[in-house]
C-alpha positions as CSV (number, residue, x, y, z in Angstrom):
1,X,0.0,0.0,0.0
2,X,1.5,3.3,-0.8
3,X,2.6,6.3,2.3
4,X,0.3,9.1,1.9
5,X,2.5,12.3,1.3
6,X,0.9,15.6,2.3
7,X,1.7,18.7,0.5
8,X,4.6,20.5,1.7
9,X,2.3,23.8,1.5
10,X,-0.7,22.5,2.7
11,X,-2.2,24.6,5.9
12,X,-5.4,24.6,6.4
13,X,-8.8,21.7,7.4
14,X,-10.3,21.5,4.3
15,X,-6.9,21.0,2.3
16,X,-6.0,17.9,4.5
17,X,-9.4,16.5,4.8
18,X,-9.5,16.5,1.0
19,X,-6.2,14.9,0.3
20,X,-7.0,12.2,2.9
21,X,-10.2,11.0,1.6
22,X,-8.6,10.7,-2.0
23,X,-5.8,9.2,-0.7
24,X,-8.4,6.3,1.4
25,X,-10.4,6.7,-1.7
26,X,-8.3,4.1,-3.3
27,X,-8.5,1.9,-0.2
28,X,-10.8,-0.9,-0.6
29,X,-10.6,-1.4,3.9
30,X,-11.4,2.2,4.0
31,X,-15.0,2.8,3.4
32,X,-17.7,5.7,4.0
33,X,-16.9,9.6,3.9
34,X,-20.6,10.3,6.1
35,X,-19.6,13.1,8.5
36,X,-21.4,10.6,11.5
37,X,-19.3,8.0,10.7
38,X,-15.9,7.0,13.0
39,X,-14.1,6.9,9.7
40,X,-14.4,10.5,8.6
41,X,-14.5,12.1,12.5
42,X,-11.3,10.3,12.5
43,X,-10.2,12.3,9.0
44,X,-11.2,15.2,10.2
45,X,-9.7,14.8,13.6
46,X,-5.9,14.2,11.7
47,X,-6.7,17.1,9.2
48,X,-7.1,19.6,12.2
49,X,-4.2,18.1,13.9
50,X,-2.2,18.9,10.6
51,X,-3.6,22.1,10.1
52,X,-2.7,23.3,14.0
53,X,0.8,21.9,13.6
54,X,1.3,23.2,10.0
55,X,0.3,27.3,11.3
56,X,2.6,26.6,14.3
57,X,5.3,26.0,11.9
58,X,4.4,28.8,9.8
59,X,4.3,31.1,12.7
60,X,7.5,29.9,14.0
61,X,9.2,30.9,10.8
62,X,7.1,34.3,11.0
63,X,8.0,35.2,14.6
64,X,11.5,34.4,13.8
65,X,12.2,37.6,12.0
66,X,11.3,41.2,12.9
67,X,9.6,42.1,9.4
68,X,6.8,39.2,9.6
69,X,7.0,38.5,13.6
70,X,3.3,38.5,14.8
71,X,3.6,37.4,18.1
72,X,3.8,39.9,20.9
73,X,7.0,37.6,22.9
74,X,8.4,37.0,19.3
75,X,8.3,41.0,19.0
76,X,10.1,41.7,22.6
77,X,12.7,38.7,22.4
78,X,13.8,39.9,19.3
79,X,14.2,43.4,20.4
80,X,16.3,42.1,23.3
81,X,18.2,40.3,20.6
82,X,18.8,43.8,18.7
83,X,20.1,45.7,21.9
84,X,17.0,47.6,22.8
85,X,15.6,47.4,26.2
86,X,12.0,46.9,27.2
87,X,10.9,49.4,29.7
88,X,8.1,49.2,32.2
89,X,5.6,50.8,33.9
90,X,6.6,54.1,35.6
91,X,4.6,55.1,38.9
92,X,2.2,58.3,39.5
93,X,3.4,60.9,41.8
94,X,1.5,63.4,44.2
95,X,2.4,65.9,46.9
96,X,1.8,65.5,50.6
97,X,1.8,67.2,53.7
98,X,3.5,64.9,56.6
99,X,4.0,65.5,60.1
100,X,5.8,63.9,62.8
101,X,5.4,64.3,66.9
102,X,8.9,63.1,66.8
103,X,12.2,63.7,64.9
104,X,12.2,61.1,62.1
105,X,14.2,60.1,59.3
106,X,12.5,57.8,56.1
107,X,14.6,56.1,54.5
108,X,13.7,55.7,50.4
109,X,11.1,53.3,49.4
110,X,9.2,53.5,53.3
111,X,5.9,52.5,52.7
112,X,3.3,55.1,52.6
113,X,-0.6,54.3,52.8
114,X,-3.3,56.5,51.4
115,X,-7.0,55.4,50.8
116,X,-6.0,51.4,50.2
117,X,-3.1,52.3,47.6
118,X,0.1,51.8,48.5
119,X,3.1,55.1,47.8
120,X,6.5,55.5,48.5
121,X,9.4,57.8,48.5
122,X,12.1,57.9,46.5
123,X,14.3,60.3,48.1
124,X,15.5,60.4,52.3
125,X,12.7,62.4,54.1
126,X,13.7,64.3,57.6
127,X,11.1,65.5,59.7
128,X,11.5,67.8,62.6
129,X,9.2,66.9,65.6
130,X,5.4,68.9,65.0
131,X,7.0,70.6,61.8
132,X,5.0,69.8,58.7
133,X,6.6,68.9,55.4
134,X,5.9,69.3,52.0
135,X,7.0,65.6,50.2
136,X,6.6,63.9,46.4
137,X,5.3,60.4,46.8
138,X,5.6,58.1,44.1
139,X,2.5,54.9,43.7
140,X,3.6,51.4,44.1
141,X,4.0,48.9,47.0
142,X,7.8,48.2,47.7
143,X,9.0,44.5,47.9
144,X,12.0,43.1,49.3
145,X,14.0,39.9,48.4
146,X,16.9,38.8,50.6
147,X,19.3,35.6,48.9
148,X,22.6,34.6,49.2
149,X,25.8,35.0,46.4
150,X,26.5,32.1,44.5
151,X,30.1,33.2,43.9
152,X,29.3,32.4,39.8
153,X,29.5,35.0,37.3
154,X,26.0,36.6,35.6
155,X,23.5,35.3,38.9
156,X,20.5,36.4,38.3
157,X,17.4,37.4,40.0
158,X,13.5,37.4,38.3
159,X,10.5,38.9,40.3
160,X,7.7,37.5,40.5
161,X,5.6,40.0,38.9
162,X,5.2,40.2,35.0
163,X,3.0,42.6,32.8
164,X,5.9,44.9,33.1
165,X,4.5,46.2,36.8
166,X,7.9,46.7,38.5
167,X,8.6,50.3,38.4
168,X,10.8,51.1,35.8
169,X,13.2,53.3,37.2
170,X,12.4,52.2,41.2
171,X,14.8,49.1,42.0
172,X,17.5,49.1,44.1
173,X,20.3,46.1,44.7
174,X,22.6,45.9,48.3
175,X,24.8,43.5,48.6
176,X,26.1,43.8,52.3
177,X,24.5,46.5,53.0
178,X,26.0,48.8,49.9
179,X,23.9,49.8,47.2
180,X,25.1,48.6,44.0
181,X,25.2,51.3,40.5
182,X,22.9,50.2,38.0
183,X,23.3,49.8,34.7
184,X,20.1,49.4,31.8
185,X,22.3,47.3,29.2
186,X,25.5,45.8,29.6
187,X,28.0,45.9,32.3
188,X,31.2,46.8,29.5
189,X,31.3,50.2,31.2
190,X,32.0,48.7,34.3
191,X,35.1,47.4,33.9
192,X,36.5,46.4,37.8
193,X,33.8,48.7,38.8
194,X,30.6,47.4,41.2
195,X,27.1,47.4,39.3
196,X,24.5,45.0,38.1
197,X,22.2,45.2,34.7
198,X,18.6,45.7,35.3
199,X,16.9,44.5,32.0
200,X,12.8,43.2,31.4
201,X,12.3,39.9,29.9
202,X,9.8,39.2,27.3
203,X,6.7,38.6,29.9
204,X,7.7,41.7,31.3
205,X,9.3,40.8,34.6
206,X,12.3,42.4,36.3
207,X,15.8,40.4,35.9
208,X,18.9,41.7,37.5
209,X,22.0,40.1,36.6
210,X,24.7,40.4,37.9
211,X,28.8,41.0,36.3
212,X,31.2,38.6,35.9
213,X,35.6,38.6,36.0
214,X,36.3,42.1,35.7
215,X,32.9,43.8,35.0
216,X,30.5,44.4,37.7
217,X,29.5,42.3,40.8
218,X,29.9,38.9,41.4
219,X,28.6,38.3,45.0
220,X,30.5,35.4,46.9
221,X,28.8,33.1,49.3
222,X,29.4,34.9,52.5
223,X,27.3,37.5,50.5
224,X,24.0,38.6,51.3
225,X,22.0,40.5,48.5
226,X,19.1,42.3,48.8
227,X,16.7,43.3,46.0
228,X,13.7,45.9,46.7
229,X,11.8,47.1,44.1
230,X,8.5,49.1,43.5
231,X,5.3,47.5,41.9
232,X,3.3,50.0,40.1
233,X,-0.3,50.7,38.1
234,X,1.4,53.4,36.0
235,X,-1.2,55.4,34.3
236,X,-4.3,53.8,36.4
237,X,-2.3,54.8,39.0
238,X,-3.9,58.3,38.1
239,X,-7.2,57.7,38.5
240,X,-7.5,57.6,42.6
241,X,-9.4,61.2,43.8
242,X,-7.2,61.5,46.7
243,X,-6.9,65.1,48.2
244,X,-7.5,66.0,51.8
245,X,-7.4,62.1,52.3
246,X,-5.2,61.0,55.4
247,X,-1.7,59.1,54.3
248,X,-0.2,57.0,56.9
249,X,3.4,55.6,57.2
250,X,3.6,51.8,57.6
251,X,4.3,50.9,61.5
252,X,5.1,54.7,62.1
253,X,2.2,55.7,64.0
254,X,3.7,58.9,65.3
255,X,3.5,60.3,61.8
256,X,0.2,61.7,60.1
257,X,-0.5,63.1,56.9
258,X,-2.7,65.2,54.1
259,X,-2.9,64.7,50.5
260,X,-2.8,67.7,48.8
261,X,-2.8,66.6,45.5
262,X,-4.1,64.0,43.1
263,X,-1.8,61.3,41.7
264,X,-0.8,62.7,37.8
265,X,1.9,61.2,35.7
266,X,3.3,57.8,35.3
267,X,3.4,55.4,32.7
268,X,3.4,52.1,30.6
269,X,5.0,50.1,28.9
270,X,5.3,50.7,25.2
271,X,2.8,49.0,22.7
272,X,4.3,46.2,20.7
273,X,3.9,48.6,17.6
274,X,6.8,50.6,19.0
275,X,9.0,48.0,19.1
276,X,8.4,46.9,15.8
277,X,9.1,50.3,14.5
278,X,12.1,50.9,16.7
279,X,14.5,47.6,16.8
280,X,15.3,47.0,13.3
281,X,16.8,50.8,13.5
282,X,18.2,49.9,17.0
283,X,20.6,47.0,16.0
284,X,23.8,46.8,18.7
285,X,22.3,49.9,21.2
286,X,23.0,47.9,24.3
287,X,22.1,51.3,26.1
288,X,24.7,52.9,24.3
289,X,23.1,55.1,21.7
290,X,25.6,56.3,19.1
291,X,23.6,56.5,15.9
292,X,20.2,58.5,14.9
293,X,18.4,55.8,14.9
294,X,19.7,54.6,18.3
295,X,19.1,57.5,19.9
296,X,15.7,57.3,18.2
297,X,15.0,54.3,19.8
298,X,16.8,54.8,23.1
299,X,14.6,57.9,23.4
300,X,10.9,56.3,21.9
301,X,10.9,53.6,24.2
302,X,10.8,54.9,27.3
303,X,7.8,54.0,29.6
304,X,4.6,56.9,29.3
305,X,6.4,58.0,25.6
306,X,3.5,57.7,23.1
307,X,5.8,59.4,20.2
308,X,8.7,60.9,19.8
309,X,11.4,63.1,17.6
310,X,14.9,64.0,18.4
311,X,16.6,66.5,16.7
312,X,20.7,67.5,16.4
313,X,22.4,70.5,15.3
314,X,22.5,69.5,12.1
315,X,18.8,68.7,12.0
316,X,17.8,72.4,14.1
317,X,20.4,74.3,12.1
318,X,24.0,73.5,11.0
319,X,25.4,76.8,11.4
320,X,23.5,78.0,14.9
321,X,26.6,76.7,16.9
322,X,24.4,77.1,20.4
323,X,22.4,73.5,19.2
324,X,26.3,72.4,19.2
325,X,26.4,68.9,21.5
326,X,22.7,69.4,22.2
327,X,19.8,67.0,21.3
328,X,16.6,68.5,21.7
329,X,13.1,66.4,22.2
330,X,9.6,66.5,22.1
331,X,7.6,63.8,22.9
332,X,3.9,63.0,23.5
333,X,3.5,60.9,27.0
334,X,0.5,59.0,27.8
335,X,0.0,61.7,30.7
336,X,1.1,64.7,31.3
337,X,5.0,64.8,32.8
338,X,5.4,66.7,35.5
339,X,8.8,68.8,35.7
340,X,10.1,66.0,37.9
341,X,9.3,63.3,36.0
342,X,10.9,65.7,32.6
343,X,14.2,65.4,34.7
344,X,14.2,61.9,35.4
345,X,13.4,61.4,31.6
346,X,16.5,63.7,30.7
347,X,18.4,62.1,33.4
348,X,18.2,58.5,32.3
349,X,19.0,59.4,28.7
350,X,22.2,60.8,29.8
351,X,23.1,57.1,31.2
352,X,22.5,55.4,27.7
353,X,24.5,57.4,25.3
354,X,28.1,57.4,24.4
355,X,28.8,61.1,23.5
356,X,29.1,64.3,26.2
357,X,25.9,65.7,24.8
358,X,23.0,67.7,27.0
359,X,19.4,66.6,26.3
360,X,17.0,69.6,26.2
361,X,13.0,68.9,26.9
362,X,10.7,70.7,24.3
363,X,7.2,70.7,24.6
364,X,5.1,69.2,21.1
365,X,2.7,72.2,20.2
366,X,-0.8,70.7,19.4
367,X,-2.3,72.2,16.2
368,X,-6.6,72.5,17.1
369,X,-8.4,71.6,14.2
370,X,-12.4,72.1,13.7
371,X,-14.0,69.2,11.8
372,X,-16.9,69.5,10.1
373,X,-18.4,67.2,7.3
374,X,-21.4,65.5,6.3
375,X,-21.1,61.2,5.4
376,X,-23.5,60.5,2.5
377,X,-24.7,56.7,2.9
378,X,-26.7,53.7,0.7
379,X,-30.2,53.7,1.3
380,X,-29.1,50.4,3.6
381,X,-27.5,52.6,6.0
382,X,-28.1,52.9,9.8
383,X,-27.6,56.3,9.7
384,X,-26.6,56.6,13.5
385,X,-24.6,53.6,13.5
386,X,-22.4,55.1,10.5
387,X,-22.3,58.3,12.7
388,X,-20.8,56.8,16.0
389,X,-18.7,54.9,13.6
390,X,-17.3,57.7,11.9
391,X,-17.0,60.0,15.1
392,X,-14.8,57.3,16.4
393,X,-12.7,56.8,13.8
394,X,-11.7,60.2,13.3
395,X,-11.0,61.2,16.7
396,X,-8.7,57.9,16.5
397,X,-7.0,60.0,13.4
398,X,-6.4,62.6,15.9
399,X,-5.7,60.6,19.1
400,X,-2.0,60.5,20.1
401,X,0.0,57.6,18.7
402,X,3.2,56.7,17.1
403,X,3.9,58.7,14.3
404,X,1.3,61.9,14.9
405,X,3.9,64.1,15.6
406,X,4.9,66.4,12.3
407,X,2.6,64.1,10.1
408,X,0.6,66.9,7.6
409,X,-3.1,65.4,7.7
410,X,-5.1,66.3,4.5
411,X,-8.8,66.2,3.5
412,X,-8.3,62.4,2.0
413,X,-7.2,61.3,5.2
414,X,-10.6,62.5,6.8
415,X,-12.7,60.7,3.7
416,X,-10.9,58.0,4.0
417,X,-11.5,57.5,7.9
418,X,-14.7,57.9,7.3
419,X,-15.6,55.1,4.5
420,X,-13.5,52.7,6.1
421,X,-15.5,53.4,9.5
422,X,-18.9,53.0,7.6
423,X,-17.9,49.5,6.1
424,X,-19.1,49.5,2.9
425,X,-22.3,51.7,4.0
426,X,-20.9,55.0,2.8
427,X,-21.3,56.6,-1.0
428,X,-19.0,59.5,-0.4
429,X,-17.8,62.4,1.9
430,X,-18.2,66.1,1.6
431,X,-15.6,68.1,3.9
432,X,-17.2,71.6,5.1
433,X,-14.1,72.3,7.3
434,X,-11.0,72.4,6.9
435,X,-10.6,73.8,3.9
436,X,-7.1,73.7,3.9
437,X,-4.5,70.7,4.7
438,X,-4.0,70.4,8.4
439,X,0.2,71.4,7.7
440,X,2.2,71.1,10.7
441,X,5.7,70.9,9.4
442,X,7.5,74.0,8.2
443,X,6.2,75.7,5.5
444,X,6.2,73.7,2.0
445,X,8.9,74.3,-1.4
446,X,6.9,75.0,-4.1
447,X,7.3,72.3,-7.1
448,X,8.9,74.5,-10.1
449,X,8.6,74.7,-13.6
450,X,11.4,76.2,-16.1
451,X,12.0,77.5,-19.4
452,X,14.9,78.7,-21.1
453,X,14.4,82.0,-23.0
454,X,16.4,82.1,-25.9
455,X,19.0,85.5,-26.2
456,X,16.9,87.0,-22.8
457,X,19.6,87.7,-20.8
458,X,23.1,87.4,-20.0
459,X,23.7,84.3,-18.4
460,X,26.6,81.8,-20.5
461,X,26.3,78.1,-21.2
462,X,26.6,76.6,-17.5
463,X,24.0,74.1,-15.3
464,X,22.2,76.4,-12.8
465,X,20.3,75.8,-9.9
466,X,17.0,76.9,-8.5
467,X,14.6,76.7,-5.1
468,X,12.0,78.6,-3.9
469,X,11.2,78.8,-0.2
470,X,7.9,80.0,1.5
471,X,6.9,81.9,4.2
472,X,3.4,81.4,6.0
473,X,1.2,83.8,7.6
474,X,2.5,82.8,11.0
475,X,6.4,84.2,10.1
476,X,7.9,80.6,9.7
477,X,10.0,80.1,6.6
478,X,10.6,76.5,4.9
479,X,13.4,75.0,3.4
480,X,14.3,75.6,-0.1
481,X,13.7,71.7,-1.7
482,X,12.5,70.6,-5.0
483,X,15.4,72.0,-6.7
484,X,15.3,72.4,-10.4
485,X,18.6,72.4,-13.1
486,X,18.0,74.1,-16.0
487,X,21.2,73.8,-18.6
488,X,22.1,76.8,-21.3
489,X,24.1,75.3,-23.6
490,X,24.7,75.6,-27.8
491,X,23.4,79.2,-28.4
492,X,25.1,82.6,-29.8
493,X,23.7,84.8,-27.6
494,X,23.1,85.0,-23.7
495,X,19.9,83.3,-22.7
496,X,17.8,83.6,-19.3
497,X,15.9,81.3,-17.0
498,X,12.2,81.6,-17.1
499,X,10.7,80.0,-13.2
500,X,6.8,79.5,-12.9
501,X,5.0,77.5,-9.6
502,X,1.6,77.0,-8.6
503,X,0.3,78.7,-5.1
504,X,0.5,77.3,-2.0
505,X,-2.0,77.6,0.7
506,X,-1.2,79.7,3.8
507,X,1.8,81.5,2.0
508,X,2.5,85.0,2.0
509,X,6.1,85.5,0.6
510,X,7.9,83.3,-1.9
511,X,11.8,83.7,-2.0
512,X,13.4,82.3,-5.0
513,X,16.9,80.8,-4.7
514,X,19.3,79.9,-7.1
515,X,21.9,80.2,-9.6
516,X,24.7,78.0,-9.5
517,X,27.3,76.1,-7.4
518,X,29.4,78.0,-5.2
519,X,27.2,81.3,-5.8
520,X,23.9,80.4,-4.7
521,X,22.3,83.1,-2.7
522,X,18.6,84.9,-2.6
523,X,17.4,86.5,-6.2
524,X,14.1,87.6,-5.3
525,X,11.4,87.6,-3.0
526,X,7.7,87.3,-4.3
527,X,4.1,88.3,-2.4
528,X,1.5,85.7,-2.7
529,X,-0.4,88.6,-4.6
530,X,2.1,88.9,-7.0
531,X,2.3,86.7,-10.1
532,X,4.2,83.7,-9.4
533,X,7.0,83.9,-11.9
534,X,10.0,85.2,-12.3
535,X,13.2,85.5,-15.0
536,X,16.4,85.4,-14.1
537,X,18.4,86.9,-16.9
538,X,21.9,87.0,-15.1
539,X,21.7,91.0,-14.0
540,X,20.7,90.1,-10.2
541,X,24.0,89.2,-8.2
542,X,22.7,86.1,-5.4
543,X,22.7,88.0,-1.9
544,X,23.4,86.8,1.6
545,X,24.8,83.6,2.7
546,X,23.1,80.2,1.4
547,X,20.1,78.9,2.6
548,X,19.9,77.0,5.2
549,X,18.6,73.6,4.1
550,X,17.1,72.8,7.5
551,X,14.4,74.6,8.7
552,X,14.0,75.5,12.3
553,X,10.3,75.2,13.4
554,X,8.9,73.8,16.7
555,X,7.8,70.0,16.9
556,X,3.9,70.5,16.3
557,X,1.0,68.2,15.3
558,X,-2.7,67.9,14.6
559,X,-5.4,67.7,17.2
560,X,-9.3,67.8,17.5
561,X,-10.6,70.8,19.0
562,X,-14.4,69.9,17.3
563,X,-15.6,67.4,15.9
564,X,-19.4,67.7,13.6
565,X,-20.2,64.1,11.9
566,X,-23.9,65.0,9.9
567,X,-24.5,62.0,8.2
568,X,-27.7,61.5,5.1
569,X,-29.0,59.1,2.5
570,X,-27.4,59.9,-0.6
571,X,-29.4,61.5,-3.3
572,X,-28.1,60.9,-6.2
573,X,-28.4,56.8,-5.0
574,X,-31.8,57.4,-4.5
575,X,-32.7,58.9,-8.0
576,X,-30.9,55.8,-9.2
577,X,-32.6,53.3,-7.6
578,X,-36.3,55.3,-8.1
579,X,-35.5,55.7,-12.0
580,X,-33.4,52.6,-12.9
581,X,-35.8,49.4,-14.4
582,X,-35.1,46.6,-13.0
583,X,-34.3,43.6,-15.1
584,X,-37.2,41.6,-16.6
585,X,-39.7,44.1,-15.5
């Protein structure tokens, strides 16, 4: 009897159940293909045992690679793998008013109670005996581990808790008492130098490792290591109305407490999407940004950053020599940052880069927009239905996420939302408002258009070069792009350069650039009422120095200020389905 051979790129039920019943086809013992017989429950049984083990193997080979990984652990292991390390949850913080009938010293991370949730301090508080104080608290209930060194290099400790819900930036390692440094990659830096690594596995739990030979710790056996760290809700951590509530210190009755403000901050972990945007970019960080795109990364996945952009000197402007060694960022967070928390940001960023730079904090400036525009639906329609739909999807469009920040929204992008929310229900959009695209980086280059005007001016048989840049009602002047190189060549007499360009929206001034290498400068500047032309026939010398190809605008993008969804049957549907005979009638 021959071996039935599946199909290398067979996958799913029916494919197996298929080729086994024409494989046992041709088997007189095998009779009967009834779906309440024992002989085809037991087909179908082995067809969805293939078809399970098949997509594992498929999804093996999937997960295995960054591009195609689909799996959420597929996604974080092989960021680990690429030198980028997953952050966790970062706690909430509010201010309290604490007083003490006797003088008192807390030490960091003494447990603090308020309304069932569990705080803690991160720096030494002194109180003077019937003196109140004014104290930051940070949410999260401390835990402490005590073990013993093994005396072998790289031990390890993993908490219990996964979900990424050990405070990010709250552990603390002793070993005899002395607080160890920490380092968030490797221990290289270290070299005959105490420290551990505090890294996140792929479930999202806290693992310390310790060094080995020269770099780091290795605790011995006559060592005793401790381990405290902080677990936190992050952002839920903000939703506890707590002012004017007594606070408490654990087993310290002689000190009492106010709240005087509610919890605000904190932070999560970062969506898989960021990771999968990030790593590839990432390769080798280890904590030890050197590249753009390290420091993207570096920067983009901290705990609470939603989006980010970094920007250098030679992205802000090459010739302002104050942006020299400075990296400024601005960064939508899940919650508003508090200036503490800004500090900490900028603080643990100077521990994962390799150059003397300063990191400067600049807030994104949201852009409102007023939306207003009317969905025309099939006559099948639920016309409220459509309208929640739509309402949602748009205010997704505007909701922060990866990616919003300096991304130019246009009417298509509203349409699109829009048809994709109704689900085949919707014939076609009409936007009321805004008329214009929603532009949010610096002002646009106009696309050009040249001619060469035969004996017009002066200018000899050369390649020249040509740029406009914009300026837009609010002052802020783009980048000359979209460069054009018009060549004189093969006539008798002196020619000229004939530019035209279509208008821009929000412009007020057009500059024109141009002329060629190594004498580039301004030739004219143009109103938006003037015509949008202009000849260069060689008798304007280029002024001032050359444009700067970078332009220096804040870090903005778009957000909802209103939002009107009017939704109807559309008429030109109806008339259709009113006039149009139907077949056979």
């Amino acid at each position: 009897m021959a071996t039935l051979s599946l199909a290398d790129l067979t996958m799913d039920f029916s494919q197996f159940t298929t080729q086994f019943n024409t494989y046992l086809n041709n088997n007189p013992v095998w009779q009967g293909q009834l779906t309440t017989m024992t002989s085809q429950t037991l087909i179908e049984l082995n067809a969805a045992i293939g078809a399970f083990m098949q997509a594992r193997l498929v999804r093996a080979r999937e997960d295995s690679f960054s591009e195609t990984a689909q799996s959420d652990d597929a996604v974080r292991s092989i960021t680990q793998m690429q030198g980028l390390r997953l952050g966790r949850k970062l706690p909430a913080d509010m201010q309290v008013s604490l007083t003490s009938t006797v003088n008192v010293t807390l030490d960091p991370f003494t447990q603090f109670m308020a309304s069932g949730q569990y705080y803690f301090n991160r720096s030494q508080i002194n109180l003077v005996a019937n003196v109140p104080l004014t104290v930051d608290l940070n949410q999260g209930q401390v835990q402490t581990f005590a073990m013993s060194g093994l005396g072998s290099p790289r031990q390890t400790f993993l908490s219990n808790e996964d979900s990424f819900t050990v405070s990010d930036q709250d552990v603390r390692v002793f070993v005899n008492d002395t607080q160890l440094p920490k380092s968030f990659g490797t221990l290289w830096n270290y070299r005959d130098l105490p420290a551990y690594t505090d890294i996140s596995t792929s479930d999202g739990r806290l693992l310390v490792v310790f060094g080995s030979q020269q770099f780091g710790t290795t605790p011995q056996i006559t060592d005793t290591v401790v381990v405290q760290y902080v677990v936190t809700q992050g952002t839920d951590g903000t939703s506890f109305v707590l002012v004017n509530k007594p606070i408490s210190v654990t087993g310290m009755s002689s000190i009492s407490g106010t709240v005087l403000s509610n919890p605000t901050g904190g932070g999560d972990e970062q969506p898989i999407q960021t990771y999968k945007n990030l790593s590839s970019g990432a390769f080798g960080t280890y904590s030890s940004a050197v590249t753009k795109s390290q420091y993207l990364a570096t920067i983009g996945v901290y705990s609470g950053i939603i989006d980010s952009i970094t920007q250098a000197q030679r992205d802000i402007n090459p010739l302002a020599l104050e942006w020299m060694n400075v990296i400024r960022i601005s960064a939508l967070t899940s919650t508003a940052w508090s200036q503490d928390q800004i500090r900490d940001y900028l603080a643990y960023l100077q521990t994962v880069t390799m150059y003397a730079c300063r990191f400067l904090w600049q807030d994104p400036i949201p852009v409102p927009r007023v939306v207003d525009l009317t969905v025309y639906c099939f006559n099948s329609a639920v016309l409220s239905t459509i309208q929640a739909n739509c309402e949602e999807a748009l205010r997704e469009l505007f909701a922060p996420r990866p990616g919003l920040l300096m991304t130019n929204f246009y009417n298509s992008d509203l349409i699109n939302a829009c048809v994709v929310a109704g689900n085949g229900a919707v014939s076609y959009v009409i936007v009321t408002n805004p008329i214009d695209p929603m532009i949010v980086t610096a002002p646009l280059s106009p696309l050009l258009e040249y001619e060469i005007v035969v004996g017009g001016g002066t200018l000899t048989e050369l390649v020249y070069a040509y740029s406009v840049s914009t300026v837009n009602t609010a002052g802020e002047e783009g980048t000359p792009n979209n460069w054009v190189f018009p060549q004189v060549v093969g006539h008798s007499a002196a020619d000229a350069v004939l530019l035209t360009w279509a208008p821009l929206q929000d412009i007020v001034t057009y500059k024109v650039w141009g002329r060629k290498a190594g004498a580039i400068g301004l030739l004219a500047t143009i109103p938006a009422t003037s015509p949008l032309t202009f000849t260069d026939n060689g008798s304007i010398t280029p002024a001032g120095p050359p444009p700067n190809m970078i332009a220096d605008v804040p870090i903005r993008y778009n957000s909802l200020a209103s939002l009107t969804v009017n939704v109807e049957f559309a008429e030109r549907q109806q008339r259709l389905a009113t006039n149009t005979p139907t077949r056979g009638g």
